[in-house]
DRENDO-1510 file (C-alpha; in Angstrom, 1 decimal, always signed):
<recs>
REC; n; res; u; v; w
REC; 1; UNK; +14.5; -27.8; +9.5 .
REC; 2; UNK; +18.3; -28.2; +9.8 .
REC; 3; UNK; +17.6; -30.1; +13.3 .
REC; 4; UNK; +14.5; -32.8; +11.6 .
REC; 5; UNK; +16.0; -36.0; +10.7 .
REC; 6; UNK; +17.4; -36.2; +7.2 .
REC; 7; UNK; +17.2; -39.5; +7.1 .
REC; 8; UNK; +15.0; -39.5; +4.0 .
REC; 9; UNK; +17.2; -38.7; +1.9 .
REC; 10; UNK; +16.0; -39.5; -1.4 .
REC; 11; UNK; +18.9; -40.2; -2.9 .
REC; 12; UNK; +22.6; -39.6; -2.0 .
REC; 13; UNK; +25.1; -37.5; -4.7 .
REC; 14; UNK; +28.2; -39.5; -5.2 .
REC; 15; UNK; +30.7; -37.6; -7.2 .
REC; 16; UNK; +29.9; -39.0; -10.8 .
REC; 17; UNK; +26.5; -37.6; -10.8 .
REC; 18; UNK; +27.1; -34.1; -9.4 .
REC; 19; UNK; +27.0; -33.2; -13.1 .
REC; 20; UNK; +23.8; -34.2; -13.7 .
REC; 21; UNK; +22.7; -33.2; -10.4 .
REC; 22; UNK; +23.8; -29.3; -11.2 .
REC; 23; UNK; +22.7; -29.5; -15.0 .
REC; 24; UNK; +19.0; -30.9; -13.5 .
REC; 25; UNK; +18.8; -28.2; -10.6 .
REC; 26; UNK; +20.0; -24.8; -13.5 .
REC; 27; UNK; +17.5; -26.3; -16.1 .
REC; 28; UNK; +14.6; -26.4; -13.6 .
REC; 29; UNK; +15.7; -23.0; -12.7 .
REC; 30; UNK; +15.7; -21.7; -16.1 .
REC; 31; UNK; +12.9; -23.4; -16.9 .
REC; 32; UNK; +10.7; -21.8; -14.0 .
REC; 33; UNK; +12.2; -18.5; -14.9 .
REC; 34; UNK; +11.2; -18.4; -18.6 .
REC; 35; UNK; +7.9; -20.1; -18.6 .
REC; 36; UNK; +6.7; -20.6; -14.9 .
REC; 37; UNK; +5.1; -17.7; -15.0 .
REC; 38; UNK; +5.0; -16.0; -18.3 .
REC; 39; UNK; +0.9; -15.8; -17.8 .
REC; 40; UNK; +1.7; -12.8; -15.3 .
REC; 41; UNK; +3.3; -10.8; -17.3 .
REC; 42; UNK; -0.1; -10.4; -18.9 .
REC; 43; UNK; +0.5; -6.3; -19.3 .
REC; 44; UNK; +3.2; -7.0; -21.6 .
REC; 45; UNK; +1.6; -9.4; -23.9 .
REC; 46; UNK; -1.9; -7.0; -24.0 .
REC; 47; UNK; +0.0; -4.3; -25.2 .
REC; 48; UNK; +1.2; -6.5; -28.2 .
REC; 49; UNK; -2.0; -7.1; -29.0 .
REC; 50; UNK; -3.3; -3.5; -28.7 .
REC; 51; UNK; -0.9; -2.0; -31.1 .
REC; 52; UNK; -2.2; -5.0; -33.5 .
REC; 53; UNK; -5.4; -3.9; -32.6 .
REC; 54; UNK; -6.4; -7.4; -32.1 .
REC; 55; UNK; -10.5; -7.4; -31.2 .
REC; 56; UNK; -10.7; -4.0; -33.1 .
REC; 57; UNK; -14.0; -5.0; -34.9 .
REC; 58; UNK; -15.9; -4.9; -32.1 .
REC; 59; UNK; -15.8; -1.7; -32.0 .
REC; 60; UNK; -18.7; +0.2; -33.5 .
REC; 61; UNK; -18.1; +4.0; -35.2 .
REC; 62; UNK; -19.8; +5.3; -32.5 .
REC; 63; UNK; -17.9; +3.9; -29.4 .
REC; 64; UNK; -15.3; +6.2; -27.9 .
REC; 65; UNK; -11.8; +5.0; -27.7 .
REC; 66; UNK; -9.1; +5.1; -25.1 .
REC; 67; UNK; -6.6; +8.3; -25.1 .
REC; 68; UNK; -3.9; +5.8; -24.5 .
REC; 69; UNK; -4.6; +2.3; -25.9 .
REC; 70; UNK; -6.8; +3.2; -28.0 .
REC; 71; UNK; -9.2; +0.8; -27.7 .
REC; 72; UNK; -12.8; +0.8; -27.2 .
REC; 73; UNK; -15.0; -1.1; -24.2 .
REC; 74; UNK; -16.0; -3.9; -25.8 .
REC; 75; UNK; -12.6; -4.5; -27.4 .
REC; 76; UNK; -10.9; -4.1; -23.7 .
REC; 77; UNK; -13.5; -6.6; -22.3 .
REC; 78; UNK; -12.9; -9.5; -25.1 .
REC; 79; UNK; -8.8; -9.4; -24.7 .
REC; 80; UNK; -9.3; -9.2; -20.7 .
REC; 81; UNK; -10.9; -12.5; -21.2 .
REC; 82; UNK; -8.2; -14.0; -22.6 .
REC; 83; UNK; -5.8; -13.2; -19.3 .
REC; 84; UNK; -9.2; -14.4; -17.2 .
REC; 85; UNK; -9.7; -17.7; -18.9 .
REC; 86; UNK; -6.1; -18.2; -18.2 .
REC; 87; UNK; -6.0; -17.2; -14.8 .
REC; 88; UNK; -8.9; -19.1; -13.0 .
REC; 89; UNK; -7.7; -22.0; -15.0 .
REC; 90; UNK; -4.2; -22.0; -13.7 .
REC; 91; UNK; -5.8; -21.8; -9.7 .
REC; 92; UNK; -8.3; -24.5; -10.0 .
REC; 93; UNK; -5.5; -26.9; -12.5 .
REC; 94; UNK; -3.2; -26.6; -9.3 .
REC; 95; UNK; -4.8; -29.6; -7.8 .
REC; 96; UNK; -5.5; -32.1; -10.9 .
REC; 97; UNK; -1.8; -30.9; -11.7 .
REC; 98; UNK; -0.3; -32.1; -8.3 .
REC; 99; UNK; -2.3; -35.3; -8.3 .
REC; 100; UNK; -0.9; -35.9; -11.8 .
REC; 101; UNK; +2.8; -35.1; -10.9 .
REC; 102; UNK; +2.0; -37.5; -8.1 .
REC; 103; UNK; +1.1; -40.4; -10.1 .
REC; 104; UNK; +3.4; -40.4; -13.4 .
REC; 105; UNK; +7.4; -39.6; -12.7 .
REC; 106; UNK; +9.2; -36.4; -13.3 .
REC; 107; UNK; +10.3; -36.9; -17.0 .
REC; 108; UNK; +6.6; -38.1; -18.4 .
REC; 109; UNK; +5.5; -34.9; -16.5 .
REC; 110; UNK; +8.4; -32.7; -18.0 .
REC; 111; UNK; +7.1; -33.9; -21.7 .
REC; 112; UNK; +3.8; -32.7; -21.0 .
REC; 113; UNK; +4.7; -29.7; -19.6 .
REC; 114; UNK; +6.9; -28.8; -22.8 .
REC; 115; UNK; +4.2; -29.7; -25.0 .
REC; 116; UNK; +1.6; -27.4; -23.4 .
REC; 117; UNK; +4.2; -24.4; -23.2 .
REC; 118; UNK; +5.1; -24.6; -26.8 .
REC; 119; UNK; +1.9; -25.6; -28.4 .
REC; 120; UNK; +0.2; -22.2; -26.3 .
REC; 121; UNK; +3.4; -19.9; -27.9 .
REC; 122; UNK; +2.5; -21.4; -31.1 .
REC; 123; UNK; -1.0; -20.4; -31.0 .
REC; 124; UNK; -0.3; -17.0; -29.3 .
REC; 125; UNK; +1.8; -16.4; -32.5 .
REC; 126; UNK; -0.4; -17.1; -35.1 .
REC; 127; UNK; -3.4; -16.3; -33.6 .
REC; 128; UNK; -5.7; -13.1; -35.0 .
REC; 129; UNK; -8.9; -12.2; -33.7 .
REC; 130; UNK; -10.4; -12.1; -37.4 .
REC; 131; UNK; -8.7; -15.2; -38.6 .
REC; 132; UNK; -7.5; -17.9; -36.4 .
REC; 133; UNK; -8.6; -17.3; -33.3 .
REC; 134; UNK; -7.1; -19.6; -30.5 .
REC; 135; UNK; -5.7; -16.9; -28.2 .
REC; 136; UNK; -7.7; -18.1; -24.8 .
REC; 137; UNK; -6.6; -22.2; -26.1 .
REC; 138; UNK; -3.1; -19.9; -26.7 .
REC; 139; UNK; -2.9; -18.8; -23.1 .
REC; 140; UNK; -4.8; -21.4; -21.5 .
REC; 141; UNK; -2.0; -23.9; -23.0 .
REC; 142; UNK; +0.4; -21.6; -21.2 .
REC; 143; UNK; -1.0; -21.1; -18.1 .
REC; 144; UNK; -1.5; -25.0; -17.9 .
REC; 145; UNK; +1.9; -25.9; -18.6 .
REC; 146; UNK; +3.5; -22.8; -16.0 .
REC; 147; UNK; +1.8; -24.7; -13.2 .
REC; 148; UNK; +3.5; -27.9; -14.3 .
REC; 149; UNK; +6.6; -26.1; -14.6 .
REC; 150; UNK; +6.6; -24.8; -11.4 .
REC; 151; UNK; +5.2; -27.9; -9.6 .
REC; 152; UNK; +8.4; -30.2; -11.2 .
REC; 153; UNK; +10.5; -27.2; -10.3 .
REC; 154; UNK; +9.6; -28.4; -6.6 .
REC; 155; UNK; +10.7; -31.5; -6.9 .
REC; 156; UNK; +14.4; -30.8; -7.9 .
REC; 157; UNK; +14.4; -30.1; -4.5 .
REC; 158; UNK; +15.0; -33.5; -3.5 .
REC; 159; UNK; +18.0; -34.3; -6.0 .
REC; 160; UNK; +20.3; -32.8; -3.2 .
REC; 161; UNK; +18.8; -32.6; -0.1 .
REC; 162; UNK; +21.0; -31.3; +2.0 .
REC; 163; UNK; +20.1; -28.0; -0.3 .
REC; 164; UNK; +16.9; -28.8; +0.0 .
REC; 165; UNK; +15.5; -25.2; +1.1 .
REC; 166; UNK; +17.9; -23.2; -1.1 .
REC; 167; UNK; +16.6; -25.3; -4.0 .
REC; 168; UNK; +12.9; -24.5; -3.4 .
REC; 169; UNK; +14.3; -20.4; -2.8 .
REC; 170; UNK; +15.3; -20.5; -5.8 .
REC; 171; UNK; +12.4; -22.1; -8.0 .
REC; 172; UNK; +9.9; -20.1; -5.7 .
REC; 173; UNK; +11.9; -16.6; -6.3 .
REC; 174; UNK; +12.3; -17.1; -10.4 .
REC; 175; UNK; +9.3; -18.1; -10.7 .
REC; 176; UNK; +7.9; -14.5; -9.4 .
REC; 177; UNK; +10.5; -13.1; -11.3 .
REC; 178; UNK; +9.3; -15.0; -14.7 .
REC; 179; UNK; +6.3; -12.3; -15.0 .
REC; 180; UNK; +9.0; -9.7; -16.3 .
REC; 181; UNK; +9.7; -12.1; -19.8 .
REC; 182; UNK; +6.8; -10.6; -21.5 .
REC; 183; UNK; +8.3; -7.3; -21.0 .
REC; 184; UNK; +11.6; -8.8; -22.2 .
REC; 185; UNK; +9.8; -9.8; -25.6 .
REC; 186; UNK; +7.9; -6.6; -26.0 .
REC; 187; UNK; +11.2; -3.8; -25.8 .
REC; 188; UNK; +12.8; -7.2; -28.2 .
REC; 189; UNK; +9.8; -6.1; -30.4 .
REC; 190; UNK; +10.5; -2.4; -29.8 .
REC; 191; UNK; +13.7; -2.0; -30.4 .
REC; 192; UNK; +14.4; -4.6; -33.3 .
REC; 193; UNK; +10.9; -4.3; -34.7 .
REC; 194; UNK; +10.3; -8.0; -34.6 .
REC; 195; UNK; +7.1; -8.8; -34.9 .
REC; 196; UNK; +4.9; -10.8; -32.0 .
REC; 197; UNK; +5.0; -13.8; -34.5 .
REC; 198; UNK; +8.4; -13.6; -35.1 .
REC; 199; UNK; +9.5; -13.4; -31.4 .
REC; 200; UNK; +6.7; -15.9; -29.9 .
REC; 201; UNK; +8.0; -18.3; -32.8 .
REC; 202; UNK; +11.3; -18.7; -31.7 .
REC; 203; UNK; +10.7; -18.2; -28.1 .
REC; 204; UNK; +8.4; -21.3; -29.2 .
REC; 205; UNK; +11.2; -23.1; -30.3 .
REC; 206; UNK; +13.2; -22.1; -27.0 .
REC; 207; UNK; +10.7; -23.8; -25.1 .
REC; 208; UNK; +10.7; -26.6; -27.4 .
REC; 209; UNK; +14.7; -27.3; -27.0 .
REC; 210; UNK; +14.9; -26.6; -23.1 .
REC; 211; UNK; +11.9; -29.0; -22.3 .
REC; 212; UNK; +13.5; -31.9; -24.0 .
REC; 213; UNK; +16.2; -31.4; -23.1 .
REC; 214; UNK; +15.0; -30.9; -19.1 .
REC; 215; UNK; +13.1; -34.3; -19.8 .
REC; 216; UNK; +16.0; -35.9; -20.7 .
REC; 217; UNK; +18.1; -34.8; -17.6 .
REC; 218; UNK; +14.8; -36.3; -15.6 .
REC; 219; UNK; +15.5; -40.0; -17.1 .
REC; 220; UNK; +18.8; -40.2; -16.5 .
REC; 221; UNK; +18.2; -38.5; -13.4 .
REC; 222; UNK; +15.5; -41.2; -12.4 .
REC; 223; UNK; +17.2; -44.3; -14.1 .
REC; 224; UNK; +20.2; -43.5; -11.9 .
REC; 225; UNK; +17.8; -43.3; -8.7 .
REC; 226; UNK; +16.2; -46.7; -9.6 .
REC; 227; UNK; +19.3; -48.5; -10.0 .
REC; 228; UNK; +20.3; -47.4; -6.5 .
REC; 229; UNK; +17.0; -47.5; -5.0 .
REC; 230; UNK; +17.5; -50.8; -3.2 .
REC; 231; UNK; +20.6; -49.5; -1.2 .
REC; 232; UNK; +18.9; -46.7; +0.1 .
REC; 233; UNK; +16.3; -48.5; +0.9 .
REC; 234; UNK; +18.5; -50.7; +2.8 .
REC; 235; UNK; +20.2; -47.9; +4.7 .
REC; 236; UNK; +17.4; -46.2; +5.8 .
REC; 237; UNK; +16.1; -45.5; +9.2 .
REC; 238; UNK; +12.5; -43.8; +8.3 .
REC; 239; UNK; +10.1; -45.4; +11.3 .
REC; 240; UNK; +6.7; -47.1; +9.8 .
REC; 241; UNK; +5.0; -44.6; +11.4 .
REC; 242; UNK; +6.5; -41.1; +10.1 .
REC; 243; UNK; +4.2; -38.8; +8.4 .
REC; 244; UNK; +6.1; -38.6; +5.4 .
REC; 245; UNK; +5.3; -42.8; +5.0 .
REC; 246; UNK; +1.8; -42.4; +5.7 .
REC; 247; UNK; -1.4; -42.8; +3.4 .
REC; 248; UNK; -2.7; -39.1; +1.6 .
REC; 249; UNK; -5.8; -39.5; +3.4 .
REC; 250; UNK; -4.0; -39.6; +7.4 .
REC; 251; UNK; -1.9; -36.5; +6.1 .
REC; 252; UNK; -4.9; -34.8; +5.0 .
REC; 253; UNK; -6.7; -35.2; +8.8 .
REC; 254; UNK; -3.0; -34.2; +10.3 .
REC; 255; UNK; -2.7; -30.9; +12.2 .
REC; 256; UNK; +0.0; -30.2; +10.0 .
REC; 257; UNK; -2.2; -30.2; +7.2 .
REC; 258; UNK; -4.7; -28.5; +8.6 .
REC; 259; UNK; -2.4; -25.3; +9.5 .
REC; 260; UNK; -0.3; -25.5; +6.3 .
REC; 261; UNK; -4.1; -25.0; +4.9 .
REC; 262; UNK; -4.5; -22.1; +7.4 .
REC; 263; UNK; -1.6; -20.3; +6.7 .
REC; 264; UNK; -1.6; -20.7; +3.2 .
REC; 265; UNK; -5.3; -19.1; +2.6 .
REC; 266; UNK; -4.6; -16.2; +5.2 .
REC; 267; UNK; -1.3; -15.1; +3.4 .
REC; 268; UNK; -2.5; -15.9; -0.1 .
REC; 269; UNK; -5.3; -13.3; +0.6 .
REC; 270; UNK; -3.3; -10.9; +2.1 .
REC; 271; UNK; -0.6; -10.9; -0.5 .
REC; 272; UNK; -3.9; -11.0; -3.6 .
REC; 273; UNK; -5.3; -7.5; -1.4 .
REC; 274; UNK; -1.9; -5.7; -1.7 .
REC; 275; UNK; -1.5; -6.7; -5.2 .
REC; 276; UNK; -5.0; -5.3; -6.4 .
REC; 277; UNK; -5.0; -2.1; -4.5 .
REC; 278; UNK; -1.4; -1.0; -4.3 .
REC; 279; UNK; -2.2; +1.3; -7.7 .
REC; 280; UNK; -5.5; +2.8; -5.2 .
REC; 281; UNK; -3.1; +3.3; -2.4 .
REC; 282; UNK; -0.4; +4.8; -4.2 .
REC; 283; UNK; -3.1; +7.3; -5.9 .
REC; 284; UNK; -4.4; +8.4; -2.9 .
REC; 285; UNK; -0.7; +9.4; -1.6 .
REC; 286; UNK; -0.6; +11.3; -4.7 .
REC; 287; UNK; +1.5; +9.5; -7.0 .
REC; 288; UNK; +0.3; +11.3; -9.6 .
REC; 289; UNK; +3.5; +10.7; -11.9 .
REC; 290; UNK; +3.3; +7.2; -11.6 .
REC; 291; UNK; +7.0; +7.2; -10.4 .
REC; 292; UNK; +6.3; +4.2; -7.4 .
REC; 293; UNK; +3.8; +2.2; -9.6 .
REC; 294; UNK; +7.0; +1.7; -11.8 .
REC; 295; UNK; +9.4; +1.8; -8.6 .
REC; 296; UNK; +6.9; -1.1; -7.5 .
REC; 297; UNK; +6.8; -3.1; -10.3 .
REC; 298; UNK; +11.0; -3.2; -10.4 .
REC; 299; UNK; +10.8; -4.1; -6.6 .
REC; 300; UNK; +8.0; -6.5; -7.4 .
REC; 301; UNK; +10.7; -9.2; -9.4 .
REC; 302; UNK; +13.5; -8.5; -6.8 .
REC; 303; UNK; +12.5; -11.8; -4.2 .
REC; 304; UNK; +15.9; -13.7; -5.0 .
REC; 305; UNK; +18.0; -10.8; -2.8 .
REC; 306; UNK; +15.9; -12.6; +0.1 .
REC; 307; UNK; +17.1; -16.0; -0.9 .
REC; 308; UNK; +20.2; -15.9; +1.6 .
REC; 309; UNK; +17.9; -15.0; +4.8 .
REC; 310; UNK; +15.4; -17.3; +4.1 .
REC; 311; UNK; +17.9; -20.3; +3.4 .
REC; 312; UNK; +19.5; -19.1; +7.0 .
REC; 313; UNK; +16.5; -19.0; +8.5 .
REC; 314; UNK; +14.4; -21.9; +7.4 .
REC; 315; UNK; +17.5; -24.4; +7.7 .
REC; 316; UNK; +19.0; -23.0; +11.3 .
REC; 317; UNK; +15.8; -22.0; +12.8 .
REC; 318; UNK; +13.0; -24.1; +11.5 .
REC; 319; UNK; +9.9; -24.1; +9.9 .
REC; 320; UNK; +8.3; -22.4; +12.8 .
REC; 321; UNK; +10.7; -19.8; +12.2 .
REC; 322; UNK; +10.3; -19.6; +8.5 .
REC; 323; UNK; +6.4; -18.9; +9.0 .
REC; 324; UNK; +6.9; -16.5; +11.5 .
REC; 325; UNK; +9.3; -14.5; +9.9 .
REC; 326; UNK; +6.4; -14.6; +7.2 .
REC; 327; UNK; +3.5; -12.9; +9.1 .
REC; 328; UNK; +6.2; -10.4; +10.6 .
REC; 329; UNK; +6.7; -8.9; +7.2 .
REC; 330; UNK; +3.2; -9.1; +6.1 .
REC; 331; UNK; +2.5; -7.1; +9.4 .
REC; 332; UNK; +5.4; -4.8; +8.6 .
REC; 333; UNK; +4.1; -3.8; +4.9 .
REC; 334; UNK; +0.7; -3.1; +7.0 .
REC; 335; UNK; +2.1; -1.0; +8.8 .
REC; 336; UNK; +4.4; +0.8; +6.4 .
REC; 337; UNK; +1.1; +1.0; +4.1 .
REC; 338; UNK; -0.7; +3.2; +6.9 .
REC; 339; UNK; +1.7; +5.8; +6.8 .
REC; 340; UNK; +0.9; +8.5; +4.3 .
REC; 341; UNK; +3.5; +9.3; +2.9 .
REC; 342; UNK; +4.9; +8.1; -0.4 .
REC; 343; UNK; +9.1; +7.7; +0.1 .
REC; 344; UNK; +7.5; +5.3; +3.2 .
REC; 345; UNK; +5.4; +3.2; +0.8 .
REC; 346; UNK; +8.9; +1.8; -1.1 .
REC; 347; UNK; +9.8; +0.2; +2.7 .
REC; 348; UNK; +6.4; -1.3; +2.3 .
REC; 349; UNK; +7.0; -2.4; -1.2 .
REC; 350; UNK; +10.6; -4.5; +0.0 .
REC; 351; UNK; +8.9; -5.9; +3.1 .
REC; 352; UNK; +5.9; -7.4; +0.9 .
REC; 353; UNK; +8.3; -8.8; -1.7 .
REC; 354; UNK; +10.2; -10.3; +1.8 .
REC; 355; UNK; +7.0; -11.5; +2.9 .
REC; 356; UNK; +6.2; -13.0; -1.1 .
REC; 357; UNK; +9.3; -14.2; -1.0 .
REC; 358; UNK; +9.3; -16.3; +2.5 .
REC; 359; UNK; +5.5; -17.5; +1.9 .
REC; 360; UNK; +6.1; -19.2; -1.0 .
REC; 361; UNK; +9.4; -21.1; +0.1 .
REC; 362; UNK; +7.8; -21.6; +3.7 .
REC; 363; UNK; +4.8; -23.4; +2.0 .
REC; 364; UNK; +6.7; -25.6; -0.5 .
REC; 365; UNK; +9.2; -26.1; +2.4 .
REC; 366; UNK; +7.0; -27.5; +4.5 .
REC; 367; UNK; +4.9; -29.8; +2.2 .
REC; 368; UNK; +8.5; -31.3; +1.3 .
REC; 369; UNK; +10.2; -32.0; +5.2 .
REC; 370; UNK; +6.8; -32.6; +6.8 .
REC; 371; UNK; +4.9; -34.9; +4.2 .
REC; 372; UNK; +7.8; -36.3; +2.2 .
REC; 373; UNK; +8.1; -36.4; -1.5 .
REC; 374; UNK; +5.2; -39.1; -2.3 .
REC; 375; UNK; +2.2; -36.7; -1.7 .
REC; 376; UNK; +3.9; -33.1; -2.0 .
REC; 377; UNK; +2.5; -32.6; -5.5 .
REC; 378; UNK; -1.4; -33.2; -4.4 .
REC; 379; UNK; -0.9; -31.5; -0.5 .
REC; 380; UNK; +1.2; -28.2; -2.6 .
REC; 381; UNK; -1.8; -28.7; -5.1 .
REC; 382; UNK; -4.6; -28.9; -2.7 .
REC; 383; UNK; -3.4; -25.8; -0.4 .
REC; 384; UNK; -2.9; -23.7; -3.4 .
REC; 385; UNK; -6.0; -24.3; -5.6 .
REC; 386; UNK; -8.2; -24.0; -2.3 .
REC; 387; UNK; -5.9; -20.5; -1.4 .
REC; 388; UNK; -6.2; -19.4; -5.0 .
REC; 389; UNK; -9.9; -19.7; -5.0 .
REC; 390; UNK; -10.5; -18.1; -1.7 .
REC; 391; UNK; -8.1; -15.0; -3.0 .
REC; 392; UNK; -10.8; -13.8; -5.4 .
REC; 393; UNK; -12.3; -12.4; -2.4 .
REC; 394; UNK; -9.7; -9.8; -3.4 .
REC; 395; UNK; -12.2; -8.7; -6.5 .
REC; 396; UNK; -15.0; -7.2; -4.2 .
REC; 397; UNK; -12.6; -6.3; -1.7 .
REC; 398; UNK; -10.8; -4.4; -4.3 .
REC; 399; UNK; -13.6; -2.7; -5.4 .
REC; 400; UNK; -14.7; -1.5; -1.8 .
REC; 401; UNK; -11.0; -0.2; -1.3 .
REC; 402; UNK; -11.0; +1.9; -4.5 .
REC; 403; UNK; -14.6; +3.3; -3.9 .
REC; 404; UNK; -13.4; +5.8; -1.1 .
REC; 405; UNK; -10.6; +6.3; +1.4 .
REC; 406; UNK; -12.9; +4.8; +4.3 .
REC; 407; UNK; -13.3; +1.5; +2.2 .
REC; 408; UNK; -9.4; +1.2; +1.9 .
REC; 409; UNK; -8.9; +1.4; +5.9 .
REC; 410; UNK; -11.3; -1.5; +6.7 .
REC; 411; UNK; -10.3; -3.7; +4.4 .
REC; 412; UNK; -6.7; -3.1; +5.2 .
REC; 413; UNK; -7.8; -2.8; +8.7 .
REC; 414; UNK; -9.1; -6.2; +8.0 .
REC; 415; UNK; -6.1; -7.6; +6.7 .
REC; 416; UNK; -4.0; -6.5; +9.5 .
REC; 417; UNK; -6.1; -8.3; +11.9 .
REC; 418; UNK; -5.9; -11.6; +10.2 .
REC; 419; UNK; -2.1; -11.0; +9.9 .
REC; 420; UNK; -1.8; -11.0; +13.5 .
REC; 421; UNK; -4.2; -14.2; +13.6 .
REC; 422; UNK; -1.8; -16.1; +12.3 .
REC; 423; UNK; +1.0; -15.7; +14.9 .
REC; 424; UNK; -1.0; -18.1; +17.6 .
REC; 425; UNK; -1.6; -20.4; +14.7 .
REC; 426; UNK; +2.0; -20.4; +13.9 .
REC; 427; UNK; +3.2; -20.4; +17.8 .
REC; 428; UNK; +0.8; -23.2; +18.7 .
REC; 429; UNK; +2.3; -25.5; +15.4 .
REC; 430; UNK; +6.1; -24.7; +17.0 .
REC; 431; UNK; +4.8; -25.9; +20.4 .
REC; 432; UNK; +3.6; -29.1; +19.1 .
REC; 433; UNK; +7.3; -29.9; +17.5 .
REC; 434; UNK; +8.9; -33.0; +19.5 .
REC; 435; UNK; +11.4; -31.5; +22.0 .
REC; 436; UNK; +14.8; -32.3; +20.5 .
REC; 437; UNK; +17.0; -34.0; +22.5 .
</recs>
């Protein structure tokens, strides 16, 4: 990536607006961290609601509760719908989202995005299922506005771009860790005794304050861009013909696009199998304490220690690289996954948060240096929302895995295979790359 032309450069960071430059780059980050994706730290908010015993009613005098939660069948079934809603709705939004982002600037998207998160912490606070009941509109709202969030993250990517790949690290690696905020709240709520209203109400406010305030870093941000627009214009030496200048619909028939596609749906897949059967695996190496299903979920939020390799990497080695490095930890976890034995399954924990880690950056990487900043919200949009509906083959597969041992080896057998797939794909993209020079 370090070697492609960076003469695109969107717009160039004399020393007056470095200021704004850091303050819009932290505030994106924080943003992405606190809201991206709060939706996925579902556990968190579900045992909120279970202690309020939210949905209670629907459980008749006969049903048989939960030892642990507490909670009957019917009662588990209606607050599962509420993460469900949310969920489906933030993969198929990924595409209207991008188009949007594409179409209206940064700070008109920022606005929305604020309103959306705060309105859905609003209802989440003051929602009860026997009263006011907006908690799917709650965590819709939220799951809406996360996308958004991380989707402008992106594109602080190009206020310096010479950062460019460290900026998207960044976004990409908070965002994961963003799931853990919900557990922040709830040991809030545990060890102050808060209530949820009273901590989703200021968190509410929080969102309220940093939104506006992100929004207005975007205008000044974007007034200072168009007042200089014409002498980068002048000074640039982007050929008619580049990929990043051309129409959405010769970008979509590209090779590029097509393997960017590719790549995205294989590793998407692969990292929505590990996710929904890593519990099975680790039951059937005996973790009967639970000790690495906790160990996991620590390791789960720890993607930013990757943030130096992948910067190294991407930037001094390429794209090709970047993706490579990709399938060669999803192959590694495979493998690590194979091995019965329990102390081994934590190496197969870090390589999958590696290979989380370098997906995520190699896909928003790419959309960025190969297509250019005009179309990266609709191509990151497409390849996601197509990848994200595709990963619900996960469901079945999940099921067939927990059923029995036998069931676990072919769909991981499975996975393996399509790992390797993707090496050619990958090798045959890098020998299409114009020989430099």
């Amino acid at each position: 990536m370090a070697d492609d032309s960076i003469n695109y450069e969107l717009v160039q960071e004399p020393k007056k607006d470095r200021l704004l430059h850091i303050l819009l780059i932290g505030t994106s980050l924080a943003a992405n961290l606190l809201f991206g994706g709060f939706i996925f730290g579902w556990a968190a908010v579900l045992l909120l609601l279970q202690e309020e015993r939210q949905y209670s009613e629907l459980c008749s005098a006969t049903d048989e509760l939960n030892a642990v939660t507490h909670t009957c069948v019917a009662q588990d079934n209606r607050l599962n719908v509420i993460f469900g809603v949310a969920q489906v709705v933030y993969t198929v939004s990924s595409f209207p989202v991008g188009v949007l982002l594409d179409k209206v600037d940064s700070c008109t998207m920022t606005v929305l995005a604020g309103i959306l998160n705060t309105l859905g912490l609003f209802l989440m606070a003051y929602s009860e299922s026997t009263g006011f009941n907006a908690f799917v509109i709650g965590y819709t709202c939220l799951a809406l506005g996360g996308i958004m969030t991380l989707l402008i993250g992106f594109q602080s990517g190009f206020v310096v771009v010479k950062w460019q790949t460290a900026i998207l690290t960044c976004v990409n690696c908070i965002f994961d860790a963003s799931a853990g905020i919900p557990s922040l709240l709830y040991l809030i709520h545990e060890t102050s005794g808060f209530s949820r209203k009273e901590i989703i109400f200021f968190y509410a406010i929080l969102s309220g304050a940093l939104f506006l305030f992100w929004a207005l870093l975007w205008y000044k941000y974007n007034t200072t861009k168009h007042n200089s627009q014409e002498s980068i214009q002048e000074s640039s030496t982007i050929q008619e013909l580049d990929l990043r200048q051309a129409p959405l619909k010769s970008k979509l028939k590209t090779f590029e696009f097509a393997y960017l596609l590719f790549v995205t749906i294989a590793h998407r897949l692969h990292n929505a199998i590990y996710l929904g059967t890593v519990n099975q695996t680790l039951a059937y190496y005996d973790d009967t304490t639970h000790v690495y299903t906790k160990v996991f979920g620590w390791v789960l939020s720890a993607g930013f220690a990757y943030i130096p390799l992948i910067h190294v990497v991407t930037d001094r080695l390429g794209l090709a690289a970047s993706f490579h490095a990709t399938t060669i930890f999803c192959i590694c976890y495979h493998i690590f996954t194979f091995i019965p034995s329990l102390p081994v399954q934590v190496a197969s924990f870090i390589t999958f948060v590696g290979f989380r880690a370098f997906l995520f950056v190699s896909n928003t990487a790419f959309a960025a240096d190969v297509f250019g900043p005009t179309h990266m919200g609709t191509i990151v949009g497409i390849t996601y929302c197509i990848s994200g509906l595709v990963a619900l083959v996960e469901i079945p597969a999940a099921t067939y895995t927990n059923s029995s041992w036998t069931g676990w080896c072919v769909i991981y057998s499975l996975s393996l295979l399509l790992a390797v797939l993707v090496l050619p794909a990958t090798e045959w993209y890098r020998r299409r790359l114009p020989t430099k020079v």
